[in-house]
N, C-alpha and C positions, 0 to 999 in steps of 0.2 A: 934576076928573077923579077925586081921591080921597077919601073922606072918613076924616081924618086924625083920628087917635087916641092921645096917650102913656099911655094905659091898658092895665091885663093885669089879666087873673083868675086869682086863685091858685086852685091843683089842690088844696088841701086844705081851704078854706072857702068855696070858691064865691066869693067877693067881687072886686069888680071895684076894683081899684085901679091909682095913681098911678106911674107907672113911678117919677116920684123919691121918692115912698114906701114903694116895693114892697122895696127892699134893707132897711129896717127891721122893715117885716113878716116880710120870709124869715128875719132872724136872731131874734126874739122872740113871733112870735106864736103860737109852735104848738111850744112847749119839749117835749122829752120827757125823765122821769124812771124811766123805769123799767129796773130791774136787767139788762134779756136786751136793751138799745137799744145801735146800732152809733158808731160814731164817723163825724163826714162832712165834707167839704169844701166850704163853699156855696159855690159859682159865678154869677158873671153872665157872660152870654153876651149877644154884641153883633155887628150886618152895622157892620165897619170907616164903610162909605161913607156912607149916612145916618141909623145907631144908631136908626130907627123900629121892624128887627125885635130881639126880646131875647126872653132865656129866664133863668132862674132857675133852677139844678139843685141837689141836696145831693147828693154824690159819695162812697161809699164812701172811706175815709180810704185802708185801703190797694190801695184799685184803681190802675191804670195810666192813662197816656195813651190808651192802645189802645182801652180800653172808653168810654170817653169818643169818640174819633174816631168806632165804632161804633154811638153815640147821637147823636151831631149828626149824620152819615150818613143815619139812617134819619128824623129829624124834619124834616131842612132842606134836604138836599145831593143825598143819591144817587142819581145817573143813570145813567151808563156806565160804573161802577167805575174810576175815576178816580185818582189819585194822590193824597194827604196830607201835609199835614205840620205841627207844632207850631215855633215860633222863638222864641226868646231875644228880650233887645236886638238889632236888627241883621239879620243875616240867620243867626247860628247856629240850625242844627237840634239840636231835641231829642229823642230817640230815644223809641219808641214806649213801650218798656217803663219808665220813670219814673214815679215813686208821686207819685198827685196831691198827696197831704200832705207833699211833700219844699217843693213853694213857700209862700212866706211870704206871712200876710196881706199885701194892699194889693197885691201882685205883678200881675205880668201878663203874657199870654204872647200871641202870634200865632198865628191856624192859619188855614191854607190848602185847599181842595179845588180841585184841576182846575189843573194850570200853561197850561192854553190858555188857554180862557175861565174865570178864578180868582174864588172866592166866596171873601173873606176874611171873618177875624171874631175879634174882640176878647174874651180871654177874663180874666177880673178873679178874685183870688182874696177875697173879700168877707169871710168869716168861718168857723167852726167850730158844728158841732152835732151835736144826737143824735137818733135817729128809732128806732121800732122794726124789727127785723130784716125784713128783707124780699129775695125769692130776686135782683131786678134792684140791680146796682151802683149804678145812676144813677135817682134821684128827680126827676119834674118838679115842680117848686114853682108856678110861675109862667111866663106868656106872655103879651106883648103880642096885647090882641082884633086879630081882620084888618079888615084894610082892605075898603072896599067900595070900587068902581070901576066909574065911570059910561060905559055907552056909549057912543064917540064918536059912533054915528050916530040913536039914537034916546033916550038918558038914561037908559035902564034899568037895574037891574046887571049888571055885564059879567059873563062866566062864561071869556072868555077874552082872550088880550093875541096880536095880530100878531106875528110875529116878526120880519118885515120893516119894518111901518110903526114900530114902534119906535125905528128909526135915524131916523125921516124926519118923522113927527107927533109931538104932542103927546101927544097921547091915541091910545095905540092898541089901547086895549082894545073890545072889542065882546060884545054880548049873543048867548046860543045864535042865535038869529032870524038877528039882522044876521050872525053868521060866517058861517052857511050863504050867503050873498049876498056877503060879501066877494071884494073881486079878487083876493088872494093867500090861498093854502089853507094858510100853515104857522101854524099855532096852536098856543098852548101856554097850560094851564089855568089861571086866578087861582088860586095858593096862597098859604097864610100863610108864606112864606118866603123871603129874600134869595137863592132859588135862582130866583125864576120867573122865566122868559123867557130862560133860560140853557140852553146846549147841548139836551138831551130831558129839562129836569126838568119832570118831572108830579105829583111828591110822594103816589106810591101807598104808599110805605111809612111814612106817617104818619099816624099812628093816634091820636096827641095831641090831634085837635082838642075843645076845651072844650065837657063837655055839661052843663050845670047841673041836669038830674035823675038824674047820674051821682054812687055815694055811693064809690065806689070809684076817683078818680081817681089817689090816690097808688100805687096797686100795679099802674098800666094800662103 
């Protein structure tokens, strides 16, 4: 059904690497030394359920939660303006406005979109760095490449996932051709995201996808 991938291409050298070597990349491969560079908090970003989508971010030091919920929102989540939230151990919440640099390497924290249908996701605090200045809080580093998915009724690549056959098949993704013919008309688009097939995500606000004759990906 899918062709599966632990790979991501970093946003700032075009290279297509190893998810479990991509955290050493994101802290050493692209140091920056110069006098007017900000201070940031590298991030790994993780879907709780089966850790295949990930993100890499470097975080303004002293930005917030806020701005952070903000950017995962518009990469991964947002559908019907939905509800939020970050957690502790446990089930304590943590208030939006908290400075991402108050958590300690190695930490980790929970965040939630949607208390119906919930996209959880695993967020790791990895390391420390420096980038130069730039107007967006939040830098994309790195992403896992998407998945491709084969149409249940003909092999081709899909373009979209049932919303129904989903509870019921295996495969229920289908290509533009076979939807148009499909028995149930609720559709919802293959994204690169632990949000597809979830409530009306359609992933229009996300604009990250990886273009390799793009020289500009860190400031996108």
């Amino acid at each position: 059904m899918a062709e599966r991938s632990a790979r991501g291409n970093c946003y700032l050298c075009g290279r297509l690497i190893a998810k479990s070597a991509f955290c050493k990349h994101a802290l050493t491969a692209h140091p920056y030394e110069g006098e007017d560079g900000r201070d940031c908090v590298v991030l790994k970003v993780e879907d709780t359920e089966t850790k295949k989508y990930w993100l890499y971010l470097d975080v303004a030091a002293t930005s917030s939660l806020r701005t952070l919920d903000t950017f995962l929102r518009n990469i991964w989540l947002e559908c019907c303006g939905h509800r939020s939230a970050f957690f502790g151990s446990g089930y304590t919440e943590i208030g939006m406005a908290r400075k991402i640099d108050s958590f300690p390497v190695g930490s980790s924290l929970r965040y939630e979109y949607d208390f119906g249908s919930t996209t959880q996701l695993k967020i790791t605090i990895v390391g420390h760095s420096r980038r130069p200045k730039q107007k967006k809080a939040v830098r994309l580093l790195g992403r896992n490449a998407p998945y491709h998915f084969s149409c249940s009724v003909c092999g081709k690549e899909a373009a979209y996932l049932c919303c129904e056959c989903q509870w019921t098949q295996d495969n229920p993704f289908l290509c533009e051709d076979c939807a148009r013919e499909h028995e149930h008309g609720s559709m919802l688009p293959v994204v690169n995201s632990p949000r597809m097939g979830v409530c009306a995500y359609c992933g229009e606000m996300d604009i990250y996808e990886f273009e390799p004759d793009k020289t500009d990906w860190a400031s996108r």
